[in-house]
TORKOL-4160 file (C-alpha; in steps of 0.2 Angstrom, whole numbers, padded with zeros to 4 digits, m for minus):
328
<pt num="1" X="0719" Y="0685" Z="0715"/>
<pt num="2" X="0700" Y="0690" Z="0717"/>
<pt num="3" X="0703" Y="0698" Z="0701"/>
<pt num="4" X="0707" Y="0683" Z="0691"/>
<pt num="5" X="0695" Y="0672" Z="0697"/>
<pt num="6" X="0680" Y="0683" Z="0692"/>
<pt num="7" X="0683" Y="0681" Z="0675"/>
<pt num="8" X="0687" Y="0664" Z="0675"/>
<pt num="9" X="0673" Y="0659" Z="0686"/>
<pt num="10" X="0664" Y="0670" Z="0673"/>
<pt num="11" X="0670" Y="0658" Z="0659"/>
<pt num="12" X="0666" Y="0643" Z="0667"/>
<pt num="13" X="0649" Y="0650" Z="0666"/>
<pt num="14" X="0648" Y="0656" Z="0650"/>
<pt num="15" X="0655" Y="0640" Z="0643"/>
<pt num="16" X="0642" Y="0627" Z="0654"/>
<pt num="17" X="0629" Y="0639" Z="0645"/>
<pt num="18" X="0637" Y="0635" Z="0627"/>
<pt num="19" X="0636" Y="0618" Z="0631"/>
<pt num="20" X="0618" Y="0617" Z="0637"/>
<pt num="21" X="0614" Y="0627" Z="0621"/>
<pt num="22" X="0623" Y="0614" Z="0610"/>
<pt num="23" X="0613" Y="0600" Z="0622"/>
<pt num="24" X="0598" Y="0609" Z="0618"/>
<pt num="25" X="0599" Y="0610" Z="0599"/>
<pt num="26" X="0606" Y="0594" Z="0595"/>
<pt num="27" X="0592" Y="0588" Z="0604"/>
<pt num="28" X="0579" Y="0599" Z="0594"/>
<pt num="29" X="0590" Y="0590" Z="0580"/>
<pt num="30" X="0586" Y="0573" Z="0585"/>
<pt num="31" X="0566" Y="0578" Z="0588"/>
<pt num="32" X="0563" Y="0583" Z="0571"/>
<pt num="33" X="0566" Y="0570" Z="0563"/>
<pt num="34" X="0550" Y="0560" Z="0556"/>
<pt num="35" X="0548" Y="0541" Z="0554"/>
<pt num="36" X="0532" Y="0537" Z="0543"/>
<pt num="37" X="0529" Y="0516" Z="0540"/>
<pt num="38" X="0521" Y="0514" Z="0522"/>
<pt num="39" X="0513" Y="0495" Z="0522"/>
<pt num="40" X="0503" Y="0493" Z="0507"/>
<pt num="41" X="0497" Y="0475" Z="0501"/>
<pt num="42" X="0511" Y="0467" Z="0488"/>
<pt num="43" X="0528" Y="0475" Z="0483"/>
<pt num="44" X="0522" Y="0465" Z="0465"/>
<pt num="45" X="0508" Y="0479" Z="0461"/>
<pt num="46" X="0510" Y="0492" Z="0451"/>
<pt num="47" X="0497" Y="0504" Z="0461"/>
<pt num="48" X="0506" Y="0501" Z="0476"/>
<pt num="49" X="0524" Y="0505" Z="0468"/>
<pt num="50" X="0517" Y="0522" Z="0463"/>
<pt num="51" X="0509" Y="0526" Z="0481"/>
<pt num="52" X="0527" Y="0520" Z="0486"/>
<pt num="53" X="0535" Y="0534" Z="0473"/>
<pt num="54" X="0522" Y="0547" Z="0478"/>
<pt num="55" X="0526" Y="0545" Z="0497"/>
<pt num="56" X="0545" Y="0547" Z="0493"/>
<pt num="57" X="0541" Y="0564" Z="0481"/>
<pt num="58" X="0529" Y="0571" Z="0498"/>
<pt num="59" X="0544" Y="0565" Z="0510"/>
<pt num="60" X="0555" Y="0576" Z="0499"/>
<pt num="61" X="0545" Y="0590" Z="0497"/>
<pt num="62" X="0536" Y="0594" Z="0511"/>
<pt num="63" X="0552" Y="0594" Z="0522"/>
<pt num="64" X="0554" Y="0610" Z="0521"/>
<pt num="65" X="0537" Y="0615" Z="0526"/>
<pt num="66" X="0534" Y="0606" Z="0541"/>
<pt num="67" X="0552" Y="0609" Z="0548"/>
<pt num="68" X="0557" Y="0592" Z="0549"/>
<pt num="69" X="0567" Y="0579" Z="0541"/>
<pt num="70" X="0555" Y="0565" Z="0534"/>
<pt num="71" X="0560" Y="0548" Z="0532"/>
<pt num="72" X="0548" Y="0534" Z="0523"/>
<pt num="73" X="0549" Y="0518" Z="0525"/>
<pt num="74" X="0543" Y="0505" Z="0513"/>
<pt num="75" X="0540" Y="0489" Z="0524"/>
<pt num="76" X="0525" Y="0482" Z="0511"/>
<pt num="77" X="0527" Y="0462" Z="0510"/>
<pt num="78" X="0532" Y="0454" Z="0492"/>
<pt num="79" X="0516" Y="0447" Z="0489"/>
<pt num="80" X="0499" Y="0450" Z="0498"/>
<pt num="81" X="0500" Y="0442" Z="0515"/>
<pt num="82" X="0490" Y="0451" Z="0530"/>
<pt num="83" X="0500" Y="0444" Z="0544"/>
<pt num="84" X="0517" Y="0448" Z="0535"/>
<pt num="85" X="0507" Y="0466" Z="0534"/>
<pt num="86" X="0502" Y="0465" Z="0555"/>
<pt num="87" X="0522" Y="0461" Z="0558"/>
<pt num="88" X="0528" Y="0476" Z="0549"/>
<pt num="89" X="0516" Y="0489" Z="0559"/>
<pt num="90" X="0522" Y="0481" Z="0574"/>
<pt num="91" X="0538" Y="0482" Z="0570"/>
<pt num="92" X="0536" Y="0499" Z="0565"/>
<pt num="93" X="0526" Y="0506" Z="0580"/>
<pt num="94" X="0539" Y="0496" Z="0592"/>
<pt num="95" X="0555" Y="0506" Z="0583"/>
<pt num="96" X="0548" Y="0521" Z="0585"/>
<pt num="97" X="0538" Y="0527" Z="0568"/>
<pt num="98" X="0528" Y="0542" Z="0572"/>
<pt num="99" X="0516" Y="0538" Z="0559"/>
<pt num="100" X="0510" Y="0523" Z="0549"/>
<pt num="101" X="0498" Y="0522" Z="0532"/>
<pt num="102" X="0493" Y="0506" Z="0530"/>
<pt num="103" X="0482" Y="0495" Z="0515"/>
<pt num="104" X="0474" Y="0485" Z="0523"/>
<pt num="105" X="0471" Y="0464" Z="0513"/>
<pt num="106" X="0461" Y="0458" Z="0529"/>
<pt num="107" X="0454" Y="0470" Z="0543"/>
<pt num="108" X="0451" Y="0457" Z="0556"/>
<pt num="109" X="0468" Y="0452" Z="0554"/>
<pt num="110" X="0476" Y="0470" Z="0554"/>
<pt num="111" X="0464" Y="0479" Z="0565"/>
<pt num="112" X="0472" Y="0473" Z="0583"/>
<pt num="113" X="0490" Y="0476" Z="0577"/>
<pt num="114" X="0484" Y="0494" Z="0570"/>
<pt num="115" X="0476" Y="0496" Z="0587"/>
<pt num="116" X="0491" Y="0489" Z="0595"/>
<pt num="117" X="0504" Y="0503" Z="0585"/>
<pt num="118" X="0492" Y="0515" Z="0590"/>
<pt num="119" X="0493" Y="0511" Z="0607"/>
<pt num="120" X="0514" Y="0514" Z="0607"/>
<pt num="121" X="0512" Y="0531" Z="0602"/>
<pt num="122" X="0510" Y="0529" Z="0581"/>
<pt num="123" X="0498" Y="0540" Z="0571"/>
<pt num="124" X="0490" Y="0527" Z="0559"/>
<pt num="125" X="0479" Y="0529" Z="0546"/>
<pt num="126" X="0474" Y="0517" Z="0531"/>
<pt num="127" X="0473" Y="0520" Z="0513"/>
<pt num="128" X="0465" Y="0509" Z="0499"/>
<pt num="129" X="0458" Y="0497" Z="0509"/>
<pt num="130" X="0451" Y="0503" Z="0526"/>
<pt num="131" X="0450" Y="0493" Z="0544"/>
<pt num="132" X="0435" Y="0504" Z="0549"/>
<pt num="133" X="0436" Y="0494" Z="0566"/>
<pt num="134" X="0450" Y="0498" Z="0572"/>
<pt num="135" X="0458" Y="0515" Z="0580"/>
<pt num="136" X="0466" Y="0522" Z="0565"/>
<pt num="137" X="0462" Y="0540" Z="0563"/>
<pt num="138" X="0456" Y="0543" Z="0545"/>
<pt num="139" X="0452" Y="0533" Z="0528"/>
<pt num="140" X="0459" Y="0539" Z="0512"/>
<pt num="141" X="0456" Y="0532" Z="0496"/>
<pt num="142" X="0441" Y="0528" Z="0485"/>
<pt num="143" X="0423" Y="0526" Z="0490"/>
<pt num="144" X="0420" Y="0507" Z="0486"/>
<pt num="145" X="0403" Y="0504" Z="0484"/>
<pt num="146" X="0403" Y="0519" Z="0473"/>
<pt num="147" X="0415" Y="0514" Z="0465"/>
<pt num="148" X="0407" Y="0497" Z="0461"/>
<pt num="149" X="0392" Y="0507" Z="0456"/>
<pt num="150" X="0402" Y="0516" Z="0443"/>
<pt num="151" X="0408" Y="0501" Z="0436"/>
<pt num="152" X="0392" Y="0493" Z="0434"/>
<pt num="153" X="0385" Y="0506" Z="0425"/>
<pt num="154" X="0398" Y="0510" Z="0415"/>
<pt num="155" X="0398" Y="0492" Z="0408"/>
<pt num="156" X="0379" Y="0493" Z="0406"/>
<pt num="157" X="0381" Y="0510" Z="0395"/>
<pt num="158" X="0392" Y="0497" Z="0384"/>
<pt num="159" X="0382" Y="0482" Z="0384"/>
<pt num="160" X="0365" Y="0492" Z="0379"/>
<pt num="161" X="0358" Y="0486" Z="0396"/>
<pt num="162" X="0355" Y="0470" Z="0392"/>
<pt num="163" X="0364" Y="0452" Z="0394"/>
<pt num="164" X="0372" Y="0442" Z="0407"/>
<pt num="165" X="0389" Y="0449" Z="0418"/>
<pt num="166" X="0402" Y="0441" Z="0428"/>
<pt num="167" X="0412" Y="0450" Z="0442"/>
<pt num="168" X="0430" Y="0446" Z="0445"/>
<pt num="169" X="0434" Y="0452" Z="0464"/>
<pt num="170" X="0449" Y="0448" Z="0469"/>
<pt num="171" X="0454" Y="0443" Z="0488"/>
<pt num="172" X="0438" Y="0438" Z="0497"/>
<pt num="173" X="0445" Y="0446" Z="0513"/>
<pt num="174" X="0446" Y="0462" Z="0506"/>
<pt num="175" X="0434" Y="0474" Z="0514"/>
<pt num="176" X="0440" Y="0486" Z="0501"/>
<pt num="177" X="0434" Y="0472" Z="0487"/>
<pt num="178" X="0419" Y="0468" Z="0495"/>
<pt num="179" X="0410" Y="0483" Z="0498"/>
<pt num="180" X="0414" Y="0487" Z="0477"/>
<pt num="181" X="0407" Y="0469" Z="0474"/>
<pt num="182" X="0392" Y="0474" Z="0485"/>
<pt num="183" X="0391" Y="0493" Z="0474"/>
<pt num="184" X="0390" Y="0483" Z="0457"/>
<pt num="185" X="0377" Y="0473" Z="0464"/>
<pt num="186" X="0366" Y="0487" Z="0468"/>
<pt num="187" X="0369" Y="0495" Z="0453"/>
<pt num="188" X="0365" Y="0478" Z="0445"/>
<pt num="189" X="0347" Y="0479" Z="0453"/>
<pt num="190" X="0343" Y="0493" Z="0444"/>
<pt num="191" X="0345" Y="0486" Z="0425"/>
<pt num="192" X="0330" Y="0473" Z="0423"/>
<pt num="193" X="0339" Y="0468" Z="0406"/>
<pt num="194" X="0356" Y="0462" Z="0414"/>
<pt num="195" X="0358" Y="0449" Z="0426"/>
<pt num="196" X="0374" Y="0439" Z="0437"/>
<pt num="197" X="0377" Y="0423" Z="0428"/>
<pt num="198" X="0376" Y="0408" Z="0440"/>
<pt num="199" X="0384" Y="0412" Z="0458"/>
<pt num="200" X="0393" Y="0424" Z="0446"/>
<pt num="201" X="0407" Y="0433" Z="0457"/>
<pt num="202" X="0424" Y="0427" Z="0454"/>
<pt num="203" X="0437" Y="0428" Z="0468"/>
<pt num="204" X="0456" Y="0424" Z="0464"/>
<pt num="205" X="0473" Y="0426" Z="0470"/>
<pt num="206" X="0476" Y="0443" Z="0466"/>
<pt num="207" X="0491" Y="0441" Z="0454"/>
<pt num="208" X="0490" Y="0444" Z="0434"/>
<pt num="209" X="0491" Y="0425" Z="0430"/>
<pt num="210" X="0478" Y="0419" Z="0442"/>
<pt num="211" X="0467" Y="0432" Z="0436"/>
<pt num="212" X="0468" Y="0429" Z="0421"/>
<pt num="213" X="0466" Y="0411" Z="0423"/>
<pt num="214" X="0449" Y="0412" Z="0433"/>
<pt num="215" X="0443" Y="0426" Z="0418"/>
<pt num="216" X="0446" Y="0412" Z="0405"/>
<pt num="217" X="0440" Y="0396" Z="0415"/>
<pt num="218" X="0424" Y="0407" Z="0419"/>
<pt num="219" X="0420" Y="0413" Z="0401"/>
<pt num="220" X="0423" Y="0396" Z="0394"/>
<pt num="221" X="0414" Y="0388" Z="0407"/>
<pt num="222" X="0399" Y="0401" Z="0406"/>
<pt num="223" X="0398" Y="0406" Z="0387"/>
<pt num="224" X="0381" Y="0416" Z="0390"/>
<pt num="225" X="0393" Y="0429" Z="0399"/>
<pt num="226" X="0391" Y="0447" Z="0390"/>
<pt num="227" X="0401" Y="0457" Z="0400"/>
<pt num="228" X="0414" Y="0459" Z="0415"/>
<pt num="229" X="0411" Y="0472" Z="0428"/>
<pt num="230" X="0430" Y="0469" Z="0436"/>
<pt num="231" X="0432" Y="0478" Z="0451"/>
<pt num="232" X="0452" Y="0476" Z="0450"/>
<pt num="233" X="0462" Y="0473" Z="0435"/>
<pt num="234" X="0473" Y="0459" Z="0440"/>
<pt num="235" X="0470" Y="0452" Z="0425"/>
<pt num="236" X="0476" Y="0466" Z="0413"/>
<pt num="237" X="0491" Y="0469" Z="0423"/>
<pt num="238" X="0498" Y="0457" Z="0408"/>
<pt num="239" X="0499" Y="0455" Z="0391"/>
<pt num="240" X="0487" Y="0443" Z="0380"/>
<pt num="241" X="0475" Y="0439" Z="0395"/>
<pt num="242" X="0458" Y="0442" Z="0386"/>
<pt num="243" X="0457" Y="0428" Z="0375"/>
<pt num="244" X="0440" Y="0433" Z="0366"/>
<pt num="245" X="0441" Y="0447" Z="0349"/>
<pt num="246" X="0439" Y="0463" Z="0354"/>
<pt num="247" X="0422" Y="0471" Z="0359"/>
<pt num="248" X="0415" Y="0453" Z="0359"/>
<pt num="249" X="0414" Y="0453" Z="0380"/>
<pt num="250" X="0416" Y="0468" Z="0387"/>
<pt num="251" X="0423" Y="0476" Z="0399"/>
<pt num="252" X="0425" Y="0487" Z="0414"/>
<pt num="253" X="0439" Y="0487" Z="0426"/>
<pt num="254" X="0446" Y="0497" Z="0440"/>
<pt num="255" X="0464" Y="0505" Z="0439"/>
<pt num="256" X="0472" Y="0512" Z="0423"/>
<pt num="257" X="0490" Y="0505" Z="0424"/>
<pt num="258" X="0499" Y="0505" Z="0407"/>
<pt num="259" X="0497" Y="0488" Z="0405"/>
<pt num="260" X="0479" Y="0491" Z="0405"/>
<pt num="261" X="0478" Y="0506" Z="0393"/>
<pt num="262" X="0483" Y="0493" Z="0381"/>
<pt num="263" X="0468" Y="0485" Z="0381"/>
<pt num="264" X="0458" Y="0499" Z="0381"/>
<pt num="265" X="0469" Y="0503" Z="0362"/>
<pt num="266" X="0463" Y="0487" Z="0357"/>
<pt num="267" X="0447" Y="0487" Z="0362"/>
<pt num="268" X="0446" Y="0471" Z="0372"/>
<pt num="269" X="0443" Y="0485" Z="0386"/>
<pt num="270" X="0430" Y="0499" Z="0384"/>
<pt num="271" X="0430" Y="0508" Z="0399"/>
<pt num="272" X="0445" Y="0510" Z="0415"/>
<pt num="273" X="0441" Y="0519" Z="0431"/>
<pt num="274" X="0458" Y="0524" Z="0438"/>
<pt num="275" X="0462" Y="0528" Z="0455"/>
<pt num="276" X="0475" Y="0540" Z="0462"/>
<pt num="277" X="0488" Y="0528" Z="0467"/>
<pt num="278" X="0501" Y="0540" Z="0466"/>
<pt num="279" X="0490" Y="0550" Z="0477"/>
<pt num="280" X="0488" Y="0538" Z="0490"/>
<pt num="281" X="0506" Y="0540" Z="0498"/>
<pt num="282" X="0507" Y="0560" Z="0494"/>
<pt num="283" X="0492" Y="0561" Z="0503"/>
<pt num="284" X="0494" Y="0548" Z="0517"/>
<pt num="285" X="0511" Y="0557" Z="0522"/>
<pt num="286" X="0503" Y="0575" Z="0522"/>
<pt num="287" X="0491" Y="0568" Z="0534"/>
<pt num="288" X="0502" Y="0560" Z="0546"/>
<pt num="289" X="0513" Y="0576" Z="0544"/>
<pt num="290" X="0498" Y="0588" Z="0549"/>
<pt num="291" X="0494" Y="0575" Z="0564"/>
<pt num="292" X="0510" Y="0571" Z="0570"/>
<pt num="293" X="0519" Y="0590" Z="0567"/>
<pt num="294" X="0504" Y="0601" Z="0569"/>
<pt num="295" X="0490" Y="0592" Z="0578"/>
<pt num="296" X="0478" Y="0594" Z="0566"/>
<pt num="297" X="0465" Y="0579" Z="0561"/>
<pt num="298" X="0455" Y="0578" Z="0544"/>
<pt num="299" X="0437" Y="0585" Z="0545"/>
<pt num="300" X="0432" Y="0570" Z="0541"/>
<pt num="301" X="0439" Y="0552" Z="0544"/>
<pt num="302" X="0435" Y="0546" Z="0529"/>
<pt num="303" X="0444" Y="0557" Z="0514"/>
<pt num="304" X="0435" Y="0551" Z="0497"/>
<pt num="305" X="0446" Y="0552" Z="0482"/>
<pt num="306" X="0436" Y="0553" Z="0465"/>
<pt num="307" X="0438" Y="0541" Z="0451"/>
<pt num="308" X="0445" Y="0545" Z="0433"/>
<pt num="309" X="0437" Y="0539" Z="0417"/>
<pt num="310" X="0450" Y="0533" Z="0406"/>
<pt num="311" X="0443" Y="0527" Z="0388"/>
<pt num="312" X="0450" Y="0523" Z="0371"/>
<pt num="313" X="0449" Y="0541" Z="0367"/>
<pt num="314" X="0459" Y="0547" Z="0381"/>
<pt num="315" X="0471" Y="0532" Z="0386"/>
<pt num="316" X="0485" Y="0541" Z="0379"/>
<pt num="317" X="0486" Y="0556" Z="0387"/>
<pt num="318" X="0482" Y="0548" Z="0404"/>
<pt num="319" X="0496" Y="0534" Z="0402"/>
<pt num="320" X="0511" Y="0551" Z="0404"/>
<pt num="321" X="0505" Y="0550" Z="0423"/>
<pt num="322" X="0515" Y="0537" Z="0424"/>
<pt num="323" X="0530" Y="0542" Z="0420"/>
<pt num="324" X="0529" Y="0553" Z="0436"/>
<pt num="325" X="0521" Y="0540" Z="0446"/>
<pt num="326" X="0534" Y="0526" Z="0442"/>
<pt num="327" X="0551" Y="0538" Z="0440"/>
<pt num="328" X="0552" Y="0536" Z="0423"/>
């Protein structure tokens, strides 16, 4: 009798030890999987489609390395609306996300609901446009007043330093828009030649028609205007926008979307400064990765990303980015 119940007694043993294991491991399962929240400014802009399309490609491949399975999530509003954008991070944070990159249109608005997500356990950091404010961890994306700077100069280089400019800027809210506004006016300073024509900065809805409109009502309005330093291009984000001959305004513009390599072909355009919009969500999910999986923080908390100059001369070989960067 005593016989048989050692084994069996030896058995039950062995087989609550299986179980735990199982237990165990299906929990270890469960914990490596990794929810990062992507909330960039419109669903209707091309830059952010590609940040969208670079997230999911550093989601796919960098699985592997970290040992976990990475799930993005895409919960950018249709068209650009900070609260819609506060909602989502919420949302995100209170489901669980381990990590959030977030664009932000209007900091004041998103800071509190970044410092809120934060405080429910969520890594976040910003991309693009940054709520400095806040307690997100780090910054990535383009220095905006040099980037201003750069356009400024650039568009002096094609105006022979001299005449009158306008800036088309966008979203007044932006902190993003306004510290590029505040680079080209310092830029600006330093060309006795050129000057801002009348209150000369432009803000708009940032969609392609509404640019384009404000571009149009401005030159007509303001004839005297040489040159547009545009610190977005809202406005070449469409066809037939320009409505002057080529090379008789000129212009420079942030972003090099396919759209607005067109303009540059034509010339209606002379220079683009593009941005790594793909860049933004490989990076932003290498990031949160290396936060949320292995501790580590950037050196830095802002991470600058350099500009490319994209001209007539080279706007065909920099438009096969996109086929990458849109899936094509």
């Amino acid at each position: 009798m005593r016989a048989t119940m050692f084994p069996l007694a030896l058995l039950a043993v062995l087989l609550a030890a299986a179980s735990l294991s199982c237990a165990k491991q299906t929990d270890q399962t469960a914990a490596r999987k990794i929810v990062i929240g992507i909330v960039a400014k419109s669903q209707s802009n091309i830059v952010f489609q590609a940040a969208w399309k670079g997230a999911r490609d550093a989601a796919r491949d960098l699985s592997a390395s970290y040992g976990v399975d990475v799930e993005v999530r895409w919960m950018t509003p249709p068209d650009e609306n900070p609260q819609k954008q506060a909602e989502a991070i919420e949302q995100l944070a209170r489901s669980g996300a381990q990590g959030i990159a977030v664009s932000c249109s209007d900091a004041n608005i998103l800071t509190p609901a970044i410092d809120k997500a934060v405080d429910l356990g969520a890594q976040v950091m910003c991309f693009d446009s940054d709520a400095p404010r806040s307690k997100r961890f780090c910054f990535f994306g383009t220095d905006d007043r040099t980037c201003g700077a750069a356009v400024m100069r650039h568009l002096s280089e094609a105006m022979g330093d001299e005449g009158a400019i306008a800036i088309l800027a966008g979203n007044q809210s932006a902190p993003n828009l306004q510290m590029r506004v505040q680079g080209v006016r310092e830029e600006l300073a330093k060309h006795p030649g050129m000057s801002l024509v009348g209150n000369g900065v432009y803000y708009h809805a940032e969609t392609p028609e509404q640019a384009a409109e404000t571009v149009n009502r401005a030159q007509s309005t303001n004839p005297s205007i040489k040159g547009w330093a545009m610190v977005g291009g809202w406005p070449l984000f469409t066809g037939d926008a320009i409505k002057w001959a080529p090379g008789a305004v000129k212009v420079v513009s942030v972003d090099a979307l396919p759209p607005q390599l067109a303009y540059l072909a034509s010339g209606h355009v002379q220079v683009l400064l593009a941005q790594n919009c793909y860049g933004w969500g490989t990076t932003a999910v290498r990031v949160l990765l290396d936060r949320i999986v292995r501790g580590h923080a950037p050196a830095q908390t802002r991470i600058v990303d350099s500009l490319t100059v994209v001209t007539n001369a080279t706007q065909a070989a920099y438009g096969k980015n996109w086929e990458q960067w849109l899936g094509k």
